[in-house]
N, C-alpha and C positions, 0 to 999 in steps of 0.2 A: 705806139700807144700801149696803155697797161690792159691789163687782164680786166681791170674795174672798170673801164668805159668801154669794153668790149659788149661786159656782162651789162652796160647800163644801154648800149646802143642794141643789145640780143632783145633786153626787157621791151624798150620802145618799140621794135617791130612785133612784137610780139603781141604788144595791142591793140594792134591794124585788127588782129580777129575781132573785136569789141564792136566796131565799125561795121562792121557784114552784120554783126547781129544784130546792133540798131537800126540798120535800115530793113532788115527782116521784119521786125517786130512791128516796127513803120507799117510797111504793105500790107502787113498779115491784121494788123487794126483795122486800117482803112478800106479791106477790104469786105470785114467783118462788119462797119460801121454803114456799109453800100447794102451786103446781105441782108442786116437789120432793116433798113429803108422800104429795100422788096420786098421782106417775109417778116412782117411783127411780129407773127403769130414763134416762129419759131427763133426768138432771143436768146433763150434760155439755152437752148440747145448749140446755138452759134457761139455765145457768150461759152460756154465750155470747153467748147474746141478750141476757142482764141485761147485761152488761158493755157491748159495745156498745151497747145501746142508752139505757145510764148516760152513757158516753163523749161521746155524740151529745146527750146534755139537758146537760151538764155546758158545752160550748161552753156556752149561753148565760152560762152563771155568769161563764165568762172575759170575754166579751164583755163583761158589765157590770164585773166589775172592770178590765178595761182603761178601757173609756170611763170610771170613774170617776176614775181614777187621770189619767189626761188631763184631765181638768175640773181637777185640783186642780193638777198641775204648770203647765198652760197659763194659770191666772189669775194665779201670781206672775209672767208673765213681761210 
């Protein structure tokens, strides 16, 4: 096999991180959508944390779409 479907089969696993993130983001809603039901009063406050701390898992996703995106551009060169 060449160095190019190395670099295109590195990029694909590489995106598996993507995966953990969305199901984090997943839980971290649905859990907040549970908290909201209990505590109306305190939305606002829930509603913040989710956000942030969606923001804060969602780096990872960039992080593997950059590096993946560098594996692919980097082997044609």
């Amino acid at each position: 096999m060449s160095s190019l479907a190395f670099a295109y089969l590195a990029a694909g696993i590489c995106m598996f991180g993507v995966l953990g993130t969305a199901i984090g983001q997943g839980l971290a809603c649905a859990k907040a959508v549970e908290s909201v039901a209990r505590n109306p009063e305190a939305e606002n406050k829930i509603r913040t944390t989710m956000i942030v701390g969606d923001a804060i898992c969602e780096t990872s996703a960039i992080y593997s779409l950059i590096i993946a995106i560098l594996l692919i551009f980097t082997a044609h060169a």
